[in-house]
ZADO-1210 file (C-alpha; in nm, 4 decimals, padded with zeros to 6 digits):
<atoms>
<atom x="01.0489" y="04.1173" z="-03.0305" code="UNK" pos="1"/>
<atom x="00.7304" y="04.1123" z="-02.8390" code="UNK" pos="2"/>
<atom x="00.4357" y="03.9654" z="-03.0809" code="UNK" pos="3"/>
<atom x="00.0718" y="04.1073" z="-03.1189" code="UNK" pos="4"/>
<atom x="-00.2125" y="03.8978" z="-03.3057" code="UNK" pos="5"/>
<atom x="-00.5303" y="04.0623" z="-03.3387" code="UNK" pos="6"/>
<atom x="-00.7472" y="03.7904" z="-03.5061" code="UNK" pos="7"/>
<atom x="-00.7242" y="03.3788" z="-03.4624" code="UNK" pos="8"/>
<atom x="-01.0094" y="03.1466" z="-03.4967" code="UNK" pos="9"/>
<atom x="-00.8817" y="02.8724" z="-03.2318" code="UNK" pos="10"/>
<atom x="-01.2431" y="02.9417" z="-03.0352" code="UNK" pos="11"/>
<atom x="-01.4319" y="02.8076" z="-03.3370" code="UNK" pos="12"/>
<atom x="-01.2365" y="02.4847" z="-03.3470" code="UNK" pos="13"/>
<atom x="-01.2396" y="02.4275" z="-02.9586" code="UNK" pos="14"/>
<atom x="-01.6340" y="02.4578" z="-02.9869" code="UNK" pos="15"/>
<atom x="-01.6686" y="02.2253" z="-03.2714" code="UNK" pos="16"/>
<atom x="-01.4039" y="01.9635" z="-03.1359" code="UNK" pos="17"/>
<atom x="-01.4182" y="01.8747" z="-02.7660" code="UNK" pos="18"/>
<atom x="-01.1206" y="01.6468" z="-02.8171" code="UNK" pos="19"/>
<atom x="-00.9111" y="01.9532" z="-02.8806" code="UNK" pos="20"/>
<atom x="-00.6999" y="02.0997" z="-02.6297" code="UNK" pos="21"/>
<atom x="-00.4913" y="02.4342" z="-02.6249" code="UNK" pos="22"/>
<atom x="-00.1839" y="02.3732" z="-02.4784" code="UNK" pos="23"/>
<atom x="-00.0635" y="02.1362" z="-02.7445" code="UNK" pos="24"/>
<atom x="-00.2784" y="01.9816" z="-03.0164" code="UNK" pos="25"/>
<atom x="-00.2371" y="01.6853" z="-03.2833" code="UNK" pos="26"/>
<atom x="-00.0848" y="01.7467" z="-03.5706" code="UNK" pos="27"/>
<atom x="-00.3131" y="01.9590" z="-03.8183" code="UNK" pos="28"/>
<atom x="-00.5616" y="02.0491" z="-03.6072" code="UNK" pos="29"/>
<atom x="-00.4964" y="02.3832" z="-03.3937" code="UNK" pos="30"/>
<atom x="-00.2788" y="02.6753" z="-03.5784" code="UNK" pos="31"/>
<atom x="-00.2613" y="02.8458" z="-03.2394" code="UNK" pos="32"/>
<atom x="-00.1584" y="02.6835" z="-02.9411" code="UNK" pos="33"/>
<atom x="-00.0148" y="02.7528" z="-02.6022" code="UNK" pos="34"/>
<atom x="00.3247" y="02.6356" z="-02.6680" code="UNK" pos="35"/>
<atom x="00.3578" y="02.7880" z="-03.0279" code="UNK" pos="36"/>
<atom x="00.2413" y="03.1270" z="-02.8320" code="UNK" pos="37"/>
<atom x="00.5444" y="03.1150" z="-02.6185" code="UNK" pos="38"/>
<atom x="00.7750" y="03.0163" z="-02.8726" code="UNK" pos="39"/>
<atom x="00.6700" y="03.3502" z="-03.0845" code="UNK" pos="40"/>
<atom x="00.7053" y="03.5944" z="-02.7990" code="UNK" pos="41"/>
<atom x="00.3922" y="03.6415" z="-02.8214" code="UNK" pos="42"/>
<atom x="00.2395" y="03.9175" z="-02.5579" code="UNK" pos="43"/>
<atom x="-00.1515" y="03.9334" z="-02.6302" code="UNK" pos="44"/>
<atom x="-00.3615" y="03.7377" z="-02.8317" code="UNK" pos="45"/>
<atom x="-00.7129" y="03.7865" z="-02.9781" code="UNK" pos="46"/>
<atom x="-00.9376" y="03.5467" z="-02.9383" code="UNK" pos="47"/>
<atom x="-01.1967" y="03.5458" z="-03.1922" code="UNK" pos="48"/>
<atom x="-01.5820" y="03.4386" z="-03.1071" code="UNK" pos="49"/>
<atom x="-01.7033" y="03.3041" z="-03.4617" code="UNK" pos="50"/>
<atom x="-02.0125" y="03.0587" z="-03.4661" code="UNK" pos="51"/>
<atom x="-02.0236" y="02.8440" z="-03.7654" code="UNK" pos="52"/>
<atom x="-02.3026" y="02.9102" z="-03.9571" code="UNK" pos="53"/>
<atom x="-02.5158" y="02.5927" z="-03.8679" code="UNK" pos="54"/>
<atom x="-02.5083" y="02.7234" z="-03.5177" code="UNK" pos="55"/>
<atom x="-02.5443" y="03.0972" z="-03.5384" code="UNK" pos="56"/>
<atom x="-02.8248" y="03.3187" z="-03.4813" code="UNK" pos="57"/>
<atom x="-02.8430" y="03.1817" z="-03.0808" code="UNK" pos="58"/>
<atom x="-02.6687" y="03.3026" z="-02.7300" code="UNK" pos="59"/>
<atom x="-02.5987" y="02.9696" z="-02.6452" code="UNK" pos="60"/>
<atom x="-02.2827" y="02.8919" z="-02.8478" code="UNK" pos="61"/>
<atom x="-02.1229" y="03.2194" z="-02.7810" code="UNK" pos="62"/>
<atom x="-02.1690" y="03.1726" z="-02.4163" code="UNK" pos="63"/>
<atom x="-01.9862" y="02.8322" z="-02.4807" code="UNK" pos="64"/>
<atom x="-01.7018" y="02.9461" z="-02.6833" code="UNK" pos="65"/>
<atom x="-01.6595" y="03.1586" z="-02.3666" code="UNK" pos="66"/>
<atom x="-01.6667" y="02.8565" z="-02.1398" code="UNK" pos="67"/>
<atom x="-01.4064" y="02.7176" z="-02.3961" code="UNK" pos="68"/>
<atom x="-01.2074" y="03.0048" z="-02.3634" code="UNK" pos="69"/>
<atom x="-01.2003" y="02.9916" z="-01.9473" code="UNK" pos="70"/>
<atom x="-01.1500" y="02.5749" z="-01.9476" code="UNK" pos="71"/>
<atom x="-00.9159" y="02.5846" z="-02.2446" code="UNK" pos="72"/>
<atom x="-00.6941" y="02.8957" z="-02.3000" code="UNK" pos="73"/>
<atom x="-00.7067" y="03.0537" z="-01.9768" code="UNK" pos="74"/>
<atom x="-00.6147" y="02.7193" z="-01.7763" code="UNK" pos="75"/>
<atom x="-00.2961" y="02.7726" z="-01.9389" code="UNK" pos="76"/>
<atom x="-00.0135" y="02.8437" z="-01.6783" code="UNK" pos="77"/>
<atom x="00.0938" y="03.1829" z="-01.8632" code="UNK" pos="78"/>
<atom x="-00.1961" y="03.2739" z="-02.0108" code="UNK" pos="79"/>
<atom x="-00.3602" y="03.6048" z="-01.9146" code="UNK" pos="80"/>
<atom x="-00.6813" y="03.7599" z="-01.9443" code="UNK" pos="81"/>
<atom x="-00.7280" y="04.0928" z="-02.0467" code="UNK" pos="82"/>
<atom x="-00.9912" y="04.3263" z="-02.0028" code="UNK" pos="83"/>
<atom x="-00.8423" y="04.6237" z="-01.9091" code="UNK" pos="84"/>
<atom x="-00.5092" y="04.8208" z="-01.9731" code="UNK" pos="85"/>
<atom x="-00.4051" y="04.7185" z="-01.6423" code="UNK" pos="86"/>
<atom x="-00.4349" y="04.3477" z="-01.7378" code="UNK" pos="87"/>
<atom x="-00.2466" y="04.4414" z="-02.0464" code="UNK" pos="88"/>
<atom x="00.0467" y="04.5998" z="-01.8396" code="UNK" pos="89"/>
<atom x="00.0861" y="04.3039" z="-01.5951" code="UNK" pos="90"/>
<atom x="00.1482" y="04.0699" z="-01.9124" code="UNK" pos="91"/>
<atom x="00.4069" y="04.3016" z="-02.0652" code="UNK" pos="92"/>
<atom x="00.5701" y="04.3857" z="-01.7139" code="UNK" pos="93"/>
<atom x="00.5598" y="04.0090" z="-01.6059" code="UNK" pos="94"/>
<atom x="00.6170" y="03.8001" z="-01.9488" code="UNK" pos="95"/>
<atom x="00.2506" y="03.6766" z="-01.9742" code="UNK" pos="96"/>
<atom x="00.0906" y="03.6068" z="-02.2586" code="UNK" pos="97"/>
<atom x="-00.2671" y="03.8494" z="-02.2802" code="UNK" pos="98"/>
<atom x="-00.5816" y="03.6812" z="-02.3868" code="UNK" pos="99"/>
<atom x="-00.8396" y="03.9017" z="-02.5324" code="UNK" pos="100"/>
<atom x="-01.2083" y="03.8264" z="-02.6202" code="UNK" pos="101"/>
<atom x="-01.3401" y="03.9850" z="-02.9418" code="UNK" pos="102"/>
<atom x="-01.6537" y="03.8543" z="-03.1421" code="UNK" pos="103"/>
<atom x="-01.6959" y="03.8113" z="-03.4936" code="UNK" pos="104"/>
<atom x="-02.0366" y="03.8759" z="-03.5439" code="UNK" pos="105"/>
<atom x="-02.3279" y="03.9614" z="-03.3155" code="UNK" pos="106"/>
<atom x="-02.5842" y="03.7591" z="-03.4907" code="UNK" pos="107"/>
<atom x="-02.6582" y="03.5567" z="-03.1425" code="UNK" pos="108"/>
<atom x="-02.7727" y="03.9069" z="-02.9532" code="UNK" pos="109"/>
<atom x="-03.1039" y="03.9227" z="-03.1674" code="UNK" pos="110"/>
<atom x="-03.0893" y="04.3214" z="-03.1871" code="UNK" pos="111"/>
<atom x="-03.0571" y="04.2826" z="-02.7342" code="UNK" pos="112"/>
<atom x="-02.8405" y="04.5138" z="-02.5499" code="UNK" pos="113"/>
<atom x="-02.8461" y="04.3775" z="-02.2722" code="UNK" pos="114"/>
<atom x="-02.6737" y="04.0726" z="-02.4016" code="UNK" pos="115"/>
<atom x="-02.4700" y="04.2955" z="-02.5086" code="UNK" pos="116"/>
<atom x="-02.3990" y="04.4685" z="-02.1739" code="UNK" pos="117"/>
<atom x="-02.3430" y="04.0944" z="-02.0199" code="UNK" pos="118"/>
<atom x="-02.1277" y="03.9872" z="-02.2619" code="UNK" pos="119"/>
<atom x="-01.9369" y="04.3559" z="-02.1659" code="UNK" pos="120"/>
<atom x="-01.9254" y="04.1538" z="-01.8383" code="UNK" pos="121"/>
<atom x="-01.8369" y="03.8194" z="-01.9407" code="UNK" pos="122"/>
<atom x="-01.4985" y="03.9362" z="-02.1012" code="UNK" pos="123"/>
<atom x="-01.5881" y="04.0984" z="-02.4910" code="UNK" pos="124"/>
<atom x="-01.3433" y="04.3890" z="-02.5251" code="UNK" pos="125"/>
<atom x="-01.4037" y="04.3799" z="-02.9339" code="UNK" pos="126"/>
<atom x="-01.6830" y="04.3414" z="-03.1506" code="UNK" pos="127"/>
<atom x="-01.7442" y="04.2978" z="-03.5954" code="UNK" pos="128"/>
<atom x="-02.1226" y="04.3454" z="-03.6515" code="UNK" pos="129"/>
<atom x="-02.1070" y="04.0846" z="-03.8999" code="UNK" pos="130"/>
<atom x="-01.9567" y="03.8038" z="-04.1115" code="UNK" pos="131"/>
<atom x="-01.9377" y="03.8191" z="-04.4742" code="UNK" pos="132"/>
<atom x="-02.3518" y="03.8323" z="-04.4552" code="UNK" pos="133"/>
<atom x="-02.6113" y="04.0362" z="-04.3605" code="UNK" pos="134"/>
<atom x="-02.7652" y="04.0391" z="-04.0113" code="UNK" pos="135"/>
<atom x="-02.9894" y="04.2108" z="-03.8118" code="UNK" pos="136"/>
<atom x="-02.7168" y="04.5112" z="-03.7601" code="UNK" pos="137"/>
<atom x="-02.5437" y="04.5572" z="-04.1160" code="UNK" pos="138"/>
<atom x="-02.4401" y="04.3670" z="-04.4396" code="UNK" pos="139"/>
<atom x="-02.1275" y="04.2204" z="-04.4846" code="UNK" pos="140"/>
<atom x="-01.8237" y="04.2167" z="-04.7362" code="UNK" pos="141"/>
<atom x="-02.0035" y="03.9303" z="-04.8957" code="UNK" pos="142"/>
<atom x="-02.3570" y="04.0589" z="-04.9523" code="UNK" pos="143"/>
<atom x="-02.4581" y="04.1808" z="-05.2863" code="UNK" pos="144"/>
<atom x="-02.7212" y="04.4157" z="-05.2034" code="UNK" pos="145"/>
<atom x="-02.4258" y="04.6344" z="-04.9998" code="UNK" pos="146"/>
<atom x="-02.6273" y="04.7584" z="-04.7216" code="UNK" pos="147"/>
<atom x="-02.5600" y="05.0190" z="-04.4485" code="UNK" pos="148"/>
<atom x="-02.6302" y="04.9786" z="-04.0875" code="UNK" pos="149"/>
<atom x="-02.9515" y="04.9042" z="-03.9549" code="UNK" pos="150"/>
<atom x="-03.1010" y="05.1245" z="-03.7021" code="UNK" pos="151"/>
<atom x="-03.0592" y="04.8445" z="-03.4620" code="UNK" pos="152"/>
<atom x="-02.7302" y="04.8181" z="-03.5744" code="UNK" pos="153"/>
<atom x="-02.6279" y="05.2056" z="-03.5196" code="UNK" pos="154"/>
<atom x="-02.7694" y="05.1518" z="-03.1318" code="UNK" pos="155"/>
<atom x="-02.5334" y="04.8959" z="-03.1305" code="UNK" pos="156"/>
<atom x="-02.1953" y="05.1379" z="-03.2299" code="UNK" pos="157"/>
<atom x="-02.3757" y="05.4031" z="-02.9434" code="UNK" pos="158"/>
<atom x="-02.3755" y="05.1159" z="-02.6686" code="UNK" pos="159"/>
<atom x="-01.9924" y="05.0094" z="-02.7968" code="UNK" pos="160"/>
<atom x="-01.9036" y="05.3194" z="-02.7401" code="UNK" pos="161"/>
<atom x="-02.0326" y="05.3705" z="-02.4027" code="UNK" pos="162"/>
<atom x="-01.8914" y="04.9977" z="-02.3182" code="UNK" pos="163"/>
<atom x="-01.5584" y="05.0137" z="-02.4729" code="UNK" pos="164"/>
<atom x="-01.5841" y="04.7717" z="-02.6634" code="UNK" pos="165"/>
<atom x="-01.3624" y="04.8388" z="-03.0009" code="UNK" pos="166"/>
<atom x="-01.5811" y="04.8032" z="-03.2912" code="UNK" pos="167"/>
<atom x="-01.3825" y="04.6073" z="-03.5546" code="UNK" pos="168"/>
<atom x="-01.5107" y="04.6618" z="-03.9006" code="UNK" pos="169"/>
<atom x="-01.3200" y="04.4042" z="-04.1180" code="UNK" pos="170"/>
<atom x="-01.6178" y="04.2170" z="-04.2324" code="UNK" pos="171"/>
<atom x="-01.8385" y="04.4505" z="-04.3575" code="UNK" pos="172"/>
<atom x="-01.9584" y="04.5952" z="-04.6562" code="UNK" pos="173"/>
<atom x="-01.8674" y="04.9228" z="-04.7403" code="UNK" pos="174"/>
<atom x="-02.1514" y="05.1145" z="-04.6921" code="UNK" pos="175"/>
<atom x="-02.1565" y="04.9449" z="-04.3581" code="UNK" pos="176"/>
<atom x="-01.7898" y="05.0765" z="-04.2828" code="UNK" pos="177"/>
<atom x="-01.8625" y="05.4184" z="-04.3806" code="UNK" pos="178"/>
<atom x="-02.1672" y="05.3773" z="-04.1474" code="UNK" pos="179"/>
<atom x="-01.9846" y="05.3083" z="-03.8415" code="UNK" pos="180"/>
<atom x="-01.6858" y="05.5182" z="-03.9363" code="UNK" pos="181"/>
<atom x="-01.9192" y="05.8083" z="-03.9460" code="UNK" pos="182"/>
<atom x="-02.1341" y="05.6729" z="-03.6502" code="UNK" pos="183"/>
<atom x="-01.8489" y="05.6261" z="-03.3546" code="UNK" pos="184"/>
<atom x="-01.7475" y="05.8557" z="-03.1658" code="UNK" pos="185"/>
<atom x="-01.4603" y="05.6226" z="-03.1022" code="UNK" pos="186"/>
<atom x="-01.1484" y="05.4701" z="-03.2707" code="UNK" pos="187"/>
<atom x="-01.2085" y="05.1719" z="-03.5136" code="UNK" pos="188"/>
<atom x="-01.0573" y="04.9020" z="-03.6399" code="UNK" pos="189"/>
<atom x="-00.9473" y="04.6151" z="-03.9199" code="UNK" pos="190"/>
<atom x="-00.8440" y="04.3175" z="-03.7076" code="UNK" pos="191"/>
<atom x="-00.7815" y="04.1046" z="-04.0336" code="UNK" pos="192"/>
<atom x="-00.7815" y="04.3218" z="-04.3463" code="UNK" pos="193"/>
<atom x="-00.5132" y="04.4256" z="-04.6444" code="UNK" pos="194"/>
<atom x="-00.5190" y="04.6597" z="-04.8926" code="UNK" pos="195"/>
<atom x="-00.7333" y="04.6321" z="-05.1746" code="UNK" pos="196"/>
<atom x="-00.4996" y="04.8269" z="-05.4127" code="UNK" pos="197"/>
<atom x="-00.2645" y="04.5730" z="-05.3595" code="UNK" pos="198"/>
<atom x="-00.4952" y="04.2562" z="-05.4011" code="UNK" pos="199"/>
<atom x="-00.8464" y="04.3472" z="-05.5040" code="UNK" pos="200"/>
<atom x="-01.0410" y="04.1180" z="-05.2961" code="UNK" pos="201"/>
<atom x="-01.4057" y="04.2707" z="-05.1166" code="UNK" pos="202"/>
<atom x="-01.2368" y="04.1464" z="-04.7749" code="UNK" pos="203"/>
<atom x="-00.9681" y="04.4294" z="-04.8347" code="UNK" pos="204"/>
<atom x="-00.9537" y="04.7751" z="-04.7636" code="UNK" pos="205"/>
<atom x="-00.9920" y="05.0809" z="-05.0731" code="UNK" pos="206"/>
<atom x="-00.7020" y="05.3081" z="-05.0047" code="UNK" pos="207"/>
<atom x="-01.0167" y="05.5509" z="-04.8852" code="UNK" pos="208"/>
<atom x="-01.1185" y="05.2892" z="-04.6139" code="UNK" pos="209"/>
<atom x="-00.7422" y="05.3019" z="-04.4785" code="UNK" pos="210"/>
<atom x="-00.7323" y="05.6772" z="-04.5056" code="UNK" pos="211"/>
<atom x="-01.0070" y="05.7160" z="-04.2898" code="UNK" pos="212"/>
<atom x="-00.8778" y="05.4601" z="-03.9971" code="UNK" pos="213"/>
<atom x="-00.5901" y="05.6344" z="-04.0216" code="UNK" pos="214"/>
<atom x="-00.7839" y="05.9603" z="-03.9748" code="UNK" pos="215"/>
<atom x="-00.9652" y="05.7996" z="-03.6610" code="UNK" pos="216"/>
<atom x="-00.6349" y="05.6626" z="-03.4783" code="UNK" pos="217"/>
<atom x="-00.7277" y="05.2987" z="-03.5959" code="UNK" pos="218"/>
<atom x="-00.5587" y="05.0001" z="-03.6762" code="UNK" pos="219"/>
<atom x="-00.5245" y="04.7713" z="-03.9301" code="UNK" pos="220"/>
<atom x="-00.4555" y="04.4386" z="-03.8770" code="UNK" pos="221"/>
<atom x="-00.2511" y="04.2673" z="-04.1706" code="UNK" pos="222"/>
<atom x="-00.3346" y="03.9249" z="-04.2283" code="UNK" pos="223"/>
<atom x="-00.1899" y="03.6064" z="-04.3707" code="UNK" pos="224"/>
<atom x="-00.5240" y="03.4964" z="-04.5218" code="UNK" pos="225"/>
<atom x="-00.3435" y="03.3587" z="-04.8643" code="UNK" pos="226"/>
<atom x="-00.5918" y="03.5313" z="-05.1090" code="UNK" pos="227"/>
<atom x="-00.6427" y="03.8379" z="-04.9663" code="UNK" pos="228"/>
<atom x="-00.2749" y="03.8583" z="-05.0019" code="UNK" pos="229"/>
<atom x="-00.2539" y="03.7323" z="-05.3159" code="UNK" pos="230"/>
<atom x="-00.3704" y="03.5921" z="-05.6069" code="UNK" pos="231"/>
<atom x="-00.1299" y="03.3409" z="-05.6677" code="UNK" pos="232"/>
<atom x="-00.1220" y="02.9766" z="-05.5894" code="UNK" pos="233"/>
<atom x="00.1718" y="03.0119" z="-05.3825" code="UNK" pos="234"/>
<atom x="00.2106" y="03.3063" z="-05.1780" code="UNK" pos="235"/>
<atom x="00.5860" y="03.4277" z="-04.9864" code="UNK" pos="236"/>
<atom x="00.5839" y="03.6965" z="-04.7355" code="UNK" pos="237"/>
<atom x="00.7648" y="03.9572" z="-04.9940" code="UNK" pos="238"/>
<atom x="00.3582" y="03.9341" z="-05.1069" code="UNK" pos="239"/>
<atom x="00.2642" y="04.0631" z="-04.7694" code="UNK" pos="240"/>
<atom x="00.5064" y="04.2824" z="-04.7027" code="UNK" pos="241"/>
<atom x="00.3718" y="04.4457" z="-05.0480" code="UNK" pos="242"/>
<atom x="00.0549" y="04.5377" z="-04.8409" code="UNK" pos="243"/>
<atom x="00.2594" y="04.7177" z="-04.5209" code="UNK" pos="244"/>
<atom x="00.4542" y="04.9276" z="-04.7977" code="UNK" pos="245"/>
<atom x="00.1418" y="05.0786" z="-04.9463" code="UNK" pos="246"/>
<atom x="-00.0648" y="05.1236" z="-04.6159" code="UNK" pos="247"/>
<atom x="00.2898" y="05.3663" z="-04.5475" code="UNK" pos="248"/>
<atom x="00.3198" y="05.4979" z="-04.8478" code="UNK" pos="249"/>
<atom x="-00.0656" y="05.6855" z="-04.7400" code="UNK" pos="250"/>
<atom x="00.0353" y="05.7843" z="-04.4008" code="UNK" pos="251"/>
<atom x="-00.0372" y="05.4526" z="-04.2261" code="UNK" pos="252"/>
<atom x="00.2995" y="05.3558" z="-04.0505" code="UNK" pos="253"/>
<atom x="00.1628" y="05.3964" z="-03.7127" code="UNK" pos="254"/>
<atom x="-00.1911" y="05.2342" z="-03.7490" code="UNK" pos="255"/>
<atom x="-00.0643" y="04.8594" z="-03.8768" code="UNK" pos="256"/>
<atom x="-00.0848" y="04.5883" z="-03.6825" code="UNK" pos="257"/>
<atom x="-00.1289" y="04.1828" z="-03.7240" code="UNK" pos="258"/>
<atom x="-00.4186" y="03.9966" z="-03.7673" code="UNK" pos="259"/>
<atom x="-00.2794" y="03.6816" z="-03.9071" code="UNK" pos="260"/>
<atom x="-00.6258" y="03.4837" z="-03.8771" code="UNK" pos="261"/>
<atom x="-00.4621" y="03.1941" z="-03.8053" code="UNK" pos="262"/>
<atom x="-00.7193" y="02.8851" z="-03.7915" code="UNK" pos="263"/>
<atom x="-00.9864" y="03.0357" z="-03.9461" code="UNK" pos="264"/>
<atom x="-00.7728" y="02.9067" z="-04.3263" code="UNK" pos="265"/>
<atom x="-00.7514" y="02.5753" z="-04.4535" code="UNK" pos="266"/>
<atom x="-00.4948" y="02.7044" z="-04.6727" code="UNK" pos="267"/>
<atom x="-00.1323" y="02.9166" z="-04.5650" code="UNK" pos="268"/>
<atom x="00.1205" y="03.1736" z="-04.6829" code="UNK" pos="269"/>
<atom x="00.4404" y="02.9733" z="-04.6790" code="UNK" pos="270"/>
<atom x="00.6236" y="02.9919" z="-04.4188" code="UNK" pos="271"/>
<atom x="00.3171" y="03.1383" z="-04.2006" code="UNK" pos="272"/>
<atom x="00.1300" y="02.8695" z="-04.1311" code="UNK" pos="273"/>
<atom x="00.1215" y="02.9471" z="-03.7255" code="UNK" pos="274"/>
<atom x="00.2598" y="03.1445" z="-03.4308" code="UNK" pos="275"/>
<atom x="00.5852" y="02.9766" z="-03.4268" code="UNK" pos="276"/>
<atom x="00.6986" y="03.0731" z="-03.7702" code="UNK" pos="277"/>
<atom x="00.6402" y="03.4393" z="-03.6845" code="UNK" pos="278"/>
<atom x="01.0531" y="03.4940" z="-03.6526" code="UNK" pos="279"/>
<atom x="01.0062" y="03.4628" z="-04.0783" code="UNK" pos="280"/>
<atom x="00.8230" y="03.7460" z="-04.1026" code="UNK" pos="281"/>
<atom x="01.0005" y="03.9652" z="-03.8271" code="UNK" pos="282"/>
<atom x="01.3319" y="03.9173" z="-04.0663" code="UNK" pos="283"/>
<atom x="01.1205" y="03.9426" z="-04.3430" code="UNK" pos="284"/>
<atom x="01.0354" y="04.3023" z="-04.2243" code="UNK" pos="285"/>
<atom x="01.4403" y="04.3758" z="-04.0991" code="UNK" pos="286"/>
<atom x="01.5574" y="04.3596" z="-04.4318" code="UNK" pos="287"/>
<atom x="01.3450" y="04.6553" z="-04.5075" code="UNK" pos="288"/>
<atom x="01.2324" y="04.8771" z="-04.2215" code="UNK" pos="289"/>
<atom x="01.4521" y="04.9557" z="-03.9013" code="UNK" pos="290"/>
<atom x="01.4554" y="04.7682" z="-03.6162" code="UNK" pos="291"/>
<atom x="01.1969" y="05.0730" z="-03.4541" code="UNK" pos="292"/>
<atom x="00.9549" y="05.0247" z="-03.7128" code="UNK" pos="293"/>
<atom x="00.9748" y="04.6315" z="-03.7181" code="UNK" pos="294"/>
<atom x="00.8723" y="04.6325" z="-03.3883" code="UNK" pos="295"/>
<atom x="00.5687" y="04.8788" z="-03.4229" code="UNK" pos="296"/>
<atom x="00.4355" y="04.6308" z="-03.6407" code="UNK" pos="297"/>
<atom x="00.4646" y="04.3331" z="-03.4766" code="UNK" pos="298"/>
<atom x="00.3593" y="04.5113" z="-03.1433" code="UNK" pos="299"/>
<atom x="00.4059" y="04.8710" z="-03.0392" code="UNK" pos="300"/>
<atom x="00.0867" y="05.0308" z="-03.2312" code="UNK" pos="301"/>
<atom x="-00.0923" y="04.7929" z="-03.0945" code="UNK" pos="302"/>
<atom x="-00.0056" y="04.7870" z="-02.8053" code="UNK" pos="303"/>
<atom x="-00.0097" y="05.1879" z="-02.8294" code="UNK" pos="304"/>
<atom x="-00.3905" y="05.1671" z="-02.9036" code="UNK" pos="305"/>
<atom x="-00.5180" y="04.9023" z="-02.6368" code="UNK" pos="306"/>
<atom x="-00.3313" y="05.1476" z="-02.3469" code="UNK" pos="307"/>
<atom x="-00.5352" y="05.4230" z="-02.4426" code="UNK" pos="308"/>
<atom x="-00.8732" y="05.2437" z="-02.5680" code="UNK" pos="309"/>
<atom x="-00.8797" y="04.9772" z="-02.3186" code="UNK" pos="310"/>
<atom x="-01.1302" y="05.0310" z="-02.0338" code="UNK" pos="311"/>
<atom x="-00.8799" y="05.1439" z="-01.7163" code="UNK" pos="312"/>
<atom x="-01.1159" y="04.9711" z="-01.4570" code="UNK" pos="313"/>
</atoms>
């Protein structure tokens, strides 16, 4: 089955390490790589632009983990970049791998939308507002005070919108999610969420939250992040698959997705500790669903939802 991965945080480690490389790395070092990609059938791919926190705040290091991204991923031989549903269809029609651009966070923009316009330019086709902090557009999952959006922060859905660029709301708080549920005219999504009823963690979503991506043809992606899965030491994919059986249970079949955040953990599900273990959780999800719904997880919603949310042009 064809694979779709919403969220991975290679970017972050390529930008911290310049003795990393993509296609294959030591041992340890990069979840994601070109040649565990391949081996997991793996169609598109989400990069993730996250700036460690002793370098956030500027342009510079986005505009790097871009350069990263170009010089690293996309020098691949298979590797495609995709910015529009066109660029998606050539990867599924020719057996490339896609390449997508997202950023987590847009602390480096400084409330500019123009930035935002060139980064529009420079390849961003998905964007979370924040981290697990506040910044000059909303507060995050991690904030106490639980803040909204900002005002500068609700120009920012409007020029999203008019870009489309997918506004992914998996950090933030959830006044802030309510905010820019409320706020887009657009469909939103989780790109590395589970369900709080499941595991109460402030990273997951309240049954509400789902409810309402379902409501706005969303997605959720499901992800492998050991303690939002569980809160066990030790945690098997019968955990995860706990989370896809109550997103389904409230209408959700058709909005689920993966976001395994691969790389951005120091610390993995067993036997889901990168790309090429994938095949564990595909039978994983046979022994329960049909073969149909299998694949809508691991692909077809998602898939579904770039076609029609992607730009065309």
């Amino acid at each position: 089955m064809k694979v779709v991965d919403f969220h991975c945080d290679v970017l972050c480690k390529l930008l911290i390490d310049e003795d990393l490389t993509f296609q294959s790395s030591k041992p340890g070092s990069l979840d994601v790589t070109y040649e565990r990609l391949k081996a997991a059938g793996t169609v598109l791919q989400t990069f993730a632009i996250y700036i460690p926190q002793s370098m956030n705040g500027r342009l510079e290091p986005i505009l790097e983990s871009v350069d990263r991204f170009h010089q690293l991923v996309l020098a691949c031989e298979d590797m495609e970049w995709v910015r529009t549903a066109q660029d998606l269809e050539f990867c599924i029609s020719n057996g490339k791998i896609g390449a997508l651009l997202s950023l987590e966070g847009v602390d480096g923009l400084q409330g500019q939308m123009p930035l935002l316009r060139i980064l529009h330019q420079l390849g961003i086709r998905a964007a979370g507002l924040t981290w697990n902090h506040a910044n000059w557009a909303a507060d995050g999952a991690m904030e106490p005070r639980g803040g909204g959006l900002t005002s500068a922060g609700r120009l920012l859905v409007e020029e999203c919108n008019k870009l489309d660029i997918l506004l992914d709301v998996s950090h933030l708080s959830e006044r802030a999610f309510w905010d820019v549920a409320e706020h887009s005219q657009k469909p939103i999504l989780a790109s590395h969420s589970n369900a709080r009823a499941i595991c109460d963690h402030p990273r997951n979503l309240s049954d509400a939250q789902i409810e309402k991506l379902i409501a706005k043809q969303g997605l959720i992606g499901i992800t492998f992040v050991p303690w939002f899965v569980s809160h066990a030491d030790e945690v098997p994919i019968d955990d995860l698959l706990r989370h896809i059986e109550h997103i389904c249970e409230i209408g959700g079949e058709e909005h689920i997705m993966l976001g395994s955040d691969f790389d951005g953990i120091d610390r993995h599900m067993q036997n889901l500790s990168h790309p090429g273990e994938l095949a564990a959780l595909q039978e994983a999800l046979l022994k329960r669903y049909t073969e149909q719904q299998t694949e809508q997880f691991m692909s077809g919603n998602a898939l579904r939802f770039l076609r029609k949310n992607l730009p065309f042009s």
